[in-house]
The first five atom37 places (N, CA, C, CB, O) and aatype in JSON, in Angstrom:
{
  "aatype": [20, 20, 20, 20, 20, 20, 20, 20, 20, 20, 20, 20, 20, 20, 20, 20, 20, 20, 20, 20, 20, 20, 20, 20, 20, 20, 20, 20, 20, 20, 20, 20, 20, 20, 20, 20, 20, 20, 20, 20, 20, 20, 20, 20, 20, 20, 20, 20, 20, 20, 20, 20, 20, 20, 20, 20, 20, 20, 20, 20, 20, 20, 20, 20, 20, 20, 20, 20, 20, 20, 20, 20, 20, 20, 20, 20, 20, 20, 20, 20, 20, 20, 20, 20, 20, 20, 20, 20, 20, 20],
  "atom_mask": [
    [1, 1, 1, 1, 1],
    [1, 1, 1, 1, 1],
    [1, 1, 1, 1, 1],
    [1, 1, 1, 1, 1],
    [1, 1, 1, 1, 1],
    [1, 1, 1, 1, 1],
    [1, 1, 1, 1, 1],
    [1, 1, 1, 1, 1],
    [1, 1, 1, 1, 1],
    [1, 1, 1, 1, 1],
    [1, 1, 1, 1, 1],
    [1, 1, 1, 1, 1],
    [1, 1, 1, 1, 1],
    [1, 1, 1, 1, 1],
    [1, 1, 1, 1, 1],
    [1, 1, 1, 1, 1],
    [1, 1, 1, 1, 1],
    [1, 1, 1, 1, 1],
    [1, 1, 1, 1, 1],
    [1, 1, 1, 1, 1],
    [1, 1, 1, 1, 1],
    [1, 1, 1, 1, 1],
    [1, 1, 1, 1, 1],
    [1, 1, 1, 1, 1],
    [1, 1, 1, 1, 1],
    [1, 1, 1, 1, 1],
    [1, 1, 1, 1, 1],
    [1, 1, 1, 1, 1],
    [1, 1, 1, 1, 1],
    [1, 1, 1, 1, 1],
    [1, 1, 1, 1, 1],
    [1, 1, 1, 1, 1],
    [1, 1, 1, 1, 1],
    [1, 1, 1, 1, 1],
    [1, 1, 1, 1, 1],
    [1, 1, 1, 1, 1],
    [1, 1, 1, 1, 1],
    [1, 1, 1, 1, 1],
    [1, 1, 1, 1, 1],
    [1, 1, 1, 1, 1],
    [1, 1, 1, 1, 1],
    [1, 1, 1, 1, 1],
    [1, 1, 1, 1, 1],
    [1, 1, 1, 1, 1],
    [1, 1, 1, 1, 1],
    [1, 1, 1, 1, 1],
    [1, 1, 1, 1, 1],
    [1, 1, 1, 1, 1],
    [1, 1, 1, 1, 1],
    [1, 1, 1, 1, 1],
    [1, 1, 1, 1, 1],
    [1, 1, 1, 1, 1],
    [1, 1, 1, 1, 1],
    [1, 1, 1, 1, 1],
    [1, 1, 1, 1, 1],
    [1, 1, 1, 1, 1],
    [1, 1, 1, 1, 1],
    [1, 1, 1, 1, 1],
    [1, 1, 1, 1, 1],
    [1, 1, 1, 1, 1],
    [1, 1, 1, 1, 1],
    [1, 1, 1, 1, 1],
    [1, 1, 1, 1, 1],
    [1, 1, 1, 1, 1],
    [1, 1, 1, 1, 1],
    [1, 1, 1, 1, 1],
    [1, 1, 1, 1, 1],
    [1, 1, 1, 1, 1],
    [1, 1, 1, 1, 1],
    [1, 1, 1, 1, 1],
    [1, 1, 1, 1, 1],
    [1, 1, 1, 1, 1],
    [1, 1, 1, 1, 1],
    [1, 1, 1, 1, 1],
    [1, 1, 1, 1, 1],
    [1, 1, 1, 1, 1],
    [1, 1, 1, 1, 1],
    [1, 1, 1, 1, 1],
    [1, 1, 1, 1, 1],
    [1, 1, 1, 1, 1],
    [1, 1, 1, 1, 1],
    [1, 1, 1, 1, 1],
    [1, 1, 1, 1, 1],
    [1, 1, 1, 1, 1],
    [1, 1, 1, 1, 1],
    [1, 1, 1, 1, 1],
    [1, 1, 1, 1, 1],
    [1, 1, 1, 1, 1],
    [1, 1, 1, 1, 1],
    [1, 1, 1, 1, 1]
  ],
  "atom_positions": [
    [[9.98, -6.27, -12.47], [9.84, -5.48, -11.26], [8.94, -6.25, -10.29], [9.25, -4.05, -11.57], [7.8, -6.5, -10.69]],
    [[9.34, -6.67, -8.98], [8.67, -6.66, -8.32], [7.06, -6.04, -7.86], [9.4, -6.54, -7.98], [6.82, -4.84, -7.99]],
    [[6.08, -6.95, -7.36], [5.12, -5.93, -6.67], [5.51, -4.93, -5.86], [4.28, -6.51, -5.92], [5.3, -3.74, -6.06]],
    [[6.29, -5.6, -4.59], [6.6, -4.32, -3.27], [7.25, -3.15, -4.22], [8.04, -4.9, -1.73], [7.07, -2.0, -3.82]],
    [[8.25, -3.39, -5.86], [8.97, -2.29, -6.71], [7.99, -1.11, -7.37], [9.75, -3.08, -7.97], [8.24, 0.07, -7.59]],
    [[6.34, -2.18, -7.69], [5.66, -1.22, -8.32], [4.77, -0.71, -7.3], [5.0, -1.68, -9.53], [4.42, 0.41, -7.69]],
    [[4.42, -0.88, -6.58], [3.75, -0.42, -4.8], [4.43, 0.53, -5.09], [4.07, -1.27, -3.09], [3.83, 1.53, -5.47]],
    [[5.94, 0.55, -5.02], [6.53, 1.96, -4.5], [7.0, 3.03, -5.7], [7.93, 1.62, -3.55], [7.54, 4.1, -5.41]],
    [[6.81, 2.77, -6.61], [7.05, 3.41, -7.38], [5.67, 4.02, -7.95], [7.87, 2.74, -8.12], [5.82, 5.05, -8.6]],
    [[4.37, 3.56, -7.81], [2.91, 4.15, -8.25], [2.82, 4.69, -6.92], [1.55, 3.05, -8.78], [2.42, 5.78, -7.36]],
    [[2.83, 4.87, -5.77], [2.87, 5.56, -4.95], [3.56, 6.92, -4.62], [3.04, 4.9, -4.41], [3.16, 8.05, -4.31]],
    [[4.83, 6.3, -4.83], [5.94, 7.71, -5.1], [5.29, 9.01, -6.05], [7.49, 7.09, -6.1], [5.13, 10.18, -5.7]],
    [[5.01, 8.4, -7.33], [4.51, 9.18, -8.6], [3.28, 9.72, -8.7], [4.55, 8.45, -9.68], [3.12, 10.62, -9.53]],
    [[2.02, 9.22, -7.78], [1.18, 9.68, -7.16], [1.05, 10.66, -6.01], [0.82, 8.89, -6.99], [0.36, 11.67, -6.14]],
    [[1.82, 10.33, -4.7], [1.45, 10.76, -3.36], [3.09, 11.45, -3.36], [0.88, 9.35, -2.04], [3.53, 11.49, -2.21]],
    [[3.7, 11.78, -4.0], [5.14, 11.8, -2.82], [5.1, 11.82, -1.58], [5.98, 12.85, -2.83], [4.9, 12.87, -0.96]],
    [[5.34, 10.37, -0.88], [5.22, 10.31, 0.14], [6.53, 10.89, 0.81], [4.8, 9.15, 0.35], [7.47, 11.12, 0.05]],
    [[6.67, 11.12, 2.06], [7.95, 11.7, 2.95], [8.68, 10.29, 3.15], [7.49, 12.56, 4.65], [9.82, 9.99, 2.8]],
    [[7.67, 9.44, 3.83], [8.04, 7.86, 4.25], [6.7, 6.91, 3.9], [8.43, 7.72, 6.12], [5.51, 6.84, 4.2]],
    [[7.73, 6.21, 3.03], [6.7, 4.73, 2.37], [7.41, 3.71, 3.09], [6.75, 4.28, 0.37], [8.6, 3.53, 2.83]],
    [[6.81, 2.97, 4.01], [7.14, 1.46, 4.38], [6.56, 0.13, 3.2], [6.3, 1.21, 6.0], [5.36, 0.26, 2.97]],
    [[6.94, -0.58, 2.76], [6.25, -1.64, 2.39], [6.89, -2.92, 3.22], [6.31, -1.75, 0.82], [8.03, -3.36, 3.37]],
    [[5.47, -3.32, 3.73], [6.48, -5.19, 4.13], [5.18, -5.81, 3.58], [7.01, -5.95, 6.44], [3.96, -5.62, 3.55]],
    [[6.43, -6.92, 3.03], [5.57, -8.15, 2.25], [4.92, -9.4, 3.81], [7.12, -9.24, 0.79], [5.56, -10.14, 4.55]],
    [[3.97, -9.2, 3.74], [3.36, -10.5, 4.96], [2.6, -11.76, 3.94], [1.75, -9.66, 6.32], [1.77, -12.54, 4.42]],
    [[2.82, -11.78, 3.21], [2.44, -12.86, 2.16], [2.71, -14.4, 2.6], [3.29, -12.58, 0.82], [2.03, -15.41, 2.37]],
    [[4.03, -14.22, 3.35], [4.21, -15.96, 4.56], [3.22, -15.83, 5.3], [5.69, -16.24, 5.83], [2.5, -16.82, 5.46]],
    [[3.0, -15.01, 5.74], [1.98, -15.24, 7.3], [0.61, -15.64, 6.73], [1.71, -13.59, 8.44], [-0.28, -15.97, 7.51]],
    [[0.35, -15.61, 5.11], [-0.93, -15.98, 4.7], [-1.09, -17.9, 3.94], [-1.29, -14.63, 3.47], [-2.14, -18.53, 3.89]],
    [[-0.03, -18.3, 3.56], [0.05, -19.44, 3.31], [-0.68, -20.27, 3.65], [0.84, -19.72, 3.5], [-0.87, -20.7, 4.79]],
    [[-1.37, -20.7, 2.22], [-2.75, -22.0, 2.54], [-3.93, -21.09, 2.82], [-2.52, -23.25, 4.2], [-5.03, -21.63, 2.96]],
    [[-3.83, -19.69, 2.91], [-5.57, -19.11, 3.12], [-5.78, -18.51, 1.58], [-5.85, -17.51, 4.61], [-4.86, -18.94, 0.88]],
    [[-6.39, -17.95, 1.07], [-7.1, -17.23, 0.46], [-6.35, -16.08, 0.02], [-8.13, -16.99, 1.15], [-6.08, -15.24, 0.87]],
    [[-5.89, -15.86, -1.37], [-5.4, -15.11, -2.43], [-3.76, -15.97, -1.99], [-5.67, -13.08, -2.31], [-2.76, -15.42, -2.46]],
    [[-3.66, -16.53, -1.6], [-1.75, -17.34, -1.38], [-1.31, -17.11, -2.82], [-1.55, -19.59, -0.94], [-2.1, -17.57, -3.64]],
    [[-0.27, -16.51, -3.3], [0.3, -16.98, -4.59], [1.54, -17.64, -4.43], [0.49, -15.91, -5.52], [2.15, -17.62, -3.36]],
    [[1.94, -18.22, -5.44], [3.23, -18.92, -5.61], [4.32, -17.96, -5.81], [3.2, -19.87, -6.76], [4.31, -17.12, -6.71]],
    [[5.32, -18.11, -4.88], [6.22, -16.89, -4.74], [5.58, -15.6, -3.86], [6.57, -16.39, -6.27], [6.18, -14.53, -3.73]],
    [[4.65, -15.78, -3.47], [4.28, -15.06, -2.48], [4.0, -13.19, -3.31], [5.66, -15.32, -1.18], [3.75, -12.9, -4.48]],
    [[4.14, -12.45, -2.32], [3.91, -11.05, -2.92], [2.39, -10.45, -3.34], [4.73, -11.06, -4.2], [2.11, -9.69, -4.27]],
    [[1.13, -11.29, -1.95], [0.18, -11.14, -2.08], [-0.8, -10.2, -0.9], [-0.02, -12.3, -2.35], [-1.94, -9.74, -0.95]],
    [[-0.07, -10.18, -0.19], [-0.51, -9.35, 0.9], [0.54, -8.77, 1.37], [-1.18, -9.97, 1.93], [1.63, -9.25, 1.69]],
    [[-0.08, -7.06, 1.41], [1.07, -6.02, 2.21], [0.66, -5.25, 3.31], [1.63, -4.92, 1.3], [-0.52, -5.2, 3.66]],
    [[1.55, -4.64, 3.89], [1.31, -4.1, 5.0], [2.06, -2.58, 4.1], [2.03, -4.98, 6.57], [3.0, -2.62, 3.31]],
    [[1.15, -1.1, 4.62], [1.65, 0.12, 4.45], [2.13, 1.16, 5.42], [0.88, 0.59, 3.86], [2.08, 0.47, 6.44]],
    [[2.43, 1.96, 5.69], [2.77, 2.51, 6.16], [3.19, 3.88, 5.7], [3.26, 1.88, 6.55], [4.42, 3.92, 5.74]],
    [[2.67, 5.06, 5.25], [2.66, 6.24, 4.51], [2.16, 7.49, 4.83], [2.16, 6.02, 3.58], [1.04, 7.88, 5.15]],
    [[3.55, 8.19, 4.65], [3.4, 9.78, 5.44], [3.31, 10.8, 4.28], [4.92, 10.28, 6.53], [4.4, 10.87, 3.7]],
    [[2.38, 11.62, 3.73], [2.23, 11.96, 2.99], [1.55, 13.55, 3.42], [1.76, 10.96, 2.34], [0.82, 13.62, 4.41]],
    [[1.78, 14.56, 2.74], [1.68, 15.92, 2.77], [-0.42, 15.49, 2.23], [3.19, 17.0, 1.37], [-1.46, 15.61, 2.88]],
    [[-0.09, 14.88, 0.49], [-1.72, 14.63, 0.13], [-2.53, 14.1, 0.86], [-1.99, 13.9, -0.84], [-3.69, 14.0, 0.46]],
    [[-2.24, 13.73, 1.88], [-3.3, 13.21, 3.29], [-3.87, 14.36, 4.2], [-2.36, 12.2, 4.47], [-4.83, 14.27, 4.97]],
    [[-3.1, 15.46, 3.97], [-3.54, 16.56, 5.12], [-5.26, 16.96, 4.69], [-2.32, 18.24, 5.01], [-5.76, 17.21, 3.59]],
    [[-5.81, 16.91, 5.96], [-7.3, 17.38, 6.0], [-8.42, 16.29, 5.69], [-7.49, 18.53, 4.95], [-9.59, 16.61, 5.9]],
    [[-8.04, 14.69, 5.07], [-8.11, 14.22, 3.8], [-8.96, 13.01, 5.2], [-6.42, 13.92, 2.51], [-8.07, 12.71, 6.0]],
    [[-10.19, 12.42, 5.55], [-10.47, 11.29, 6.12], [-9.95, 10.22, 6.01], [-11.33, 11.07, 5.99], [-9.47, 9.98, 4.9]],
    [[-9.85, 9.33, 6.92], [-9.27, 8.07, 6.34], [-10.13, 7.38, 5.19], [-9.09, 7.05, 7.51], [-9.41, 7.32, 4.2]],
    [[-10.86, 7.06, 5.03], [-11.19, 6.34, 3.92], [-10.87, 7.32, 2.71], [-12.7, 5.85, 4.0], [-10.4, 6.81, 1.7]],
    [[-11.09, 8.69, 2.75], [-10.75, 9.87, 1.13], [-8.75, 9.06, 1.09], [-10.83, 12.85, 1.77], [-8.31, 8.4, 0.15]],
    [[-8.27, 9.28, 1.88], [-6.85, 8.33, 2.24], [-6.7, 7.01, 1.46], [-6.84, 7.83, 3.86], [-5.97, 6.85, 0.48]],
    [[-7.5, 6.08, 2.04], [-7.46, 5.07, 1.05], [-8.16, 4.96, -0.59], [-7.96, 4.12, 1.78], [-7.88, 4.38, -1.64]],
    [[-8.73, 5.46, -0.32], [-9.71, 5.81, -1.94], [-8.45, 6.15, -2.87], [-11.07, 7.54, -1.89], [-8.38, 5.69, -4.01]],
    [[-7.17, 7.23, -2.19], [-6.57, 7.62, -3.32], [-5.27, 6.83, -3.04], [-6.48, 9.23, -3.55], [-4.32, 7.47, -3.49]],
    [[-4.76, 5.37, -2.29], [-3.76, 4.69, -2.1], [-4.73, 3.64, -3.11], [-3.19, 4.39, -0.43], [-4.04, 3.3, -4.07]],
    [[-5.85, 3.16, -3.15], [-6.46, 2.09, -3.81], [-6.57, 2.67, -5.57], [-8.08, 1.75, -2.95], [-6.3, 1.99, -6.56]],
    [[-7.02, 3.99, -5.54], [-6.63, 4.25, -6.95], [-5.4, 4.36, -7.19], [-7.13, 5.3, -7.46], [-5.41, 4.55, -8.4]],
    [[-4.44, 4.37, -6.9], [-2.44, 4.48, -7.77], [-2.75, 2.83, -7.75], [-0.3, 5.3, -6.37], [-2.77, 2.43, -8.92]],
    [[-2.97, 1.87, -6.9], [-2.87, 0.96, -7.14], [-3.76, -0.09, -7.57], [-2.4, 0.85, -6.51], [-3.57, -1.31, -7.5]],
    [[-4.73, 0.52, -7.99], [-6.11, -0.41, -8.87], [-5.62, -1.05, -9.83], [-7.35, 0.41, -9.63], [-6.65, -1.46, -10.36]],
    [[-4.7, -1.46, -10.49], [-4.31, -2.71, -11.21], [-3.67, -3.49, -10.49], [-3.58, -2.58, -12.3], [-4.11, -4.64, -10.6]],
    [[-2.69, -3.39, -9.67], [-2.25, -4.44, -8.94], [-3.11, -5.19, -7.44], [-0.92, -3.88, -8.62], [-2.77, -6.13, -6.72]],
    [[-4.35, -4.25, -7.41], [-5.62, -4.99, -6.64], [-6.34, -5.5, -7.18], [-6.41, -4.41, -5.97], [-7.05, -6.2, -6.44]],
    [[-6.69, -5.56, -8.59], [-7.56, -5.95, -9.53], [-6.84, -7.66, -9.6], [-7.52, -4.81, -11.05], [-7.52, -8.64, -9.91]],
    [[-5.49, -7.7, -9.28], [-4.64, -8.39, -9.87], [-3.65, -9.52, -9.11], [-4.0, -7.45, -10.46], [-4.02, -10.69, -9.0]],
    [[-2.65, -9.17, -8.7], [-1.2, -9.36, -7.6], [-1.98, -9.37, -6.5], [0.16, -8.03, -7.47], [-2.43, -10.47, -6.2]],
    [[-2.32, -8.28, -5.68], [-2.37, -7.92, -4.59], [-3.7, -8.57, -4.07], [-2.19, -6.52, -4.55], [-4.66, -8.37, -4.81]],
    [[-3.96, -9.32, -2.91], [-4.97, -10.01, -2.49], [-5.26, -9.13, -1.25], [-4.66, -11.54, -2.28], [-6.43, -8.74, -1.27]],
    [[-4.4, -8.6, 0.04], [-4.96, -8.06, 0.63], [-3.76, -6.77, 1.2], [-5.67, -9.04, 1.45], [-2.54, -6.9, 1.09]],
    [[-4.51, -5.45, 1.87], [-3.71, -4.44, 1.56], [-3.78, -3.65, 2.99], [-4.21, -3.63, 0.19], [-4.52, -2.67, 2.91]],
    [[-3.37, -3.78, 3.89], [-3.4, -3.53, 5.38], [-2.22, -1.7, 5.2], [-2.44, -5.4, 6.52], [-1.02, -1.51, 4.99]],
    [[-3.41, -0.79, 5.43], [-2.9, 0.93, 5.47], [-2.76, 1.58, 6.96], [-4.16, 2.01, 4.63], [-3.58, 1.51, 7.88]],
    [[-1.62, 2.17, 6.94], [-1.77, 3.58, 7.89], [-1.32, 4.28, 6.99], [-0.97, 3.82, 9.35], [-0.26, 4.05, 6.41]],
    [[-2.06, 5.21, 6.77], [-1.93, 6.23, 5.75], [-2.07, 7.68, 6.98], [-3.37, 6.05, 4.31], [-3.02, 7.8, 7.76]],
    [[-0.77, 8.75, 6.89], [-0.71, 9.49, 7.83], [-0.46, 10.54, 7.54], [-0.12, 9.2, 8.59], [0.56, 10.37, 6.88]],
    [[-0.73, 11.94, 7.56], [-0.55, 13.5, 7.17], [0.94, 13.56, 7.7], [-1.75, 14.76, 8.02], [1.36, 12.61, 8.36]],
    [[1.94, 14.86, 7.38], [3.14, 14.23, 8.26], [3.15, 14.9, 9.67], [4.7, 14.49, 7.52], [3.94, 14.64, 10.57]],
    [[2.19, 15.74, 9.72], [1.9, 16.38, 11.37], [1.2, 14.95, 11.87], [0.53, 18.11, 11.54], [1.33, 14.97, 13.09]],
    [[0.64, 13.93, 11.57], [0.58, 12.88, 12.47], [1.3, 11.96, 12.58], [-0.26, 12.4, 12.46], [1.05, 11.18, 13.49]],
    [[2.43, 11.71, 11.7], [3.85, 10.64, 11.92], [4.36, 11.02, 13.41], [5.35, 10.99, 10.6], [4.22, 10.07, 14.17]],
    [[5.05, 12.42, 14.16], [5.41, 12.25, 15.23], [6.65, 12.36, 14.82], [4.96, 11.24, 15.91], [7.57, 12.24, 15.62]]
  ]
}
């Protein structure tokens, strides 16, 4: 399985999100800091989620960084969020 496969699948099983974006930006990091071979080291999010309502942004990331605390411990070098209630998607 892919990272972007387990991103979305520890997310799903955690947050049911409404809408999960994942894009891999792992080219745009090449030659800096966490680069892996085959790439799949830096993501970009994008997540509309009901468990966000009321919830600060950082309480937001606290619980996108816990579903995915092994693959930050690990894979994942850097992790760029909009994490959004779905009354703020629009």
């Amino acid at each position: 399985m892919s990272v972007a496969e387990t991103i979305r699948a520890k997310l799903t099983a955690t947050l049911a999100p409404e809408a999960l974006d994942i894009i891999d930006e792992s080219h745009l990091h090449r030659g800096h800091a966490g680069d892996r071979p085959g790439g799949e080291s830096h993501f970009r999010l994008r997540i509309v989620a009901a468990a966000f309502a009321g919830k600060s942004r950082l309480e937001r990331q606290r619980l996108v960084y816990g579903a995915l605390a092994a693959e930050l411990a690990g894979t994942i070098h850097a992790l760029s969020l909009a994490t959004l209630a779905p009354e703020e998607a629009g």
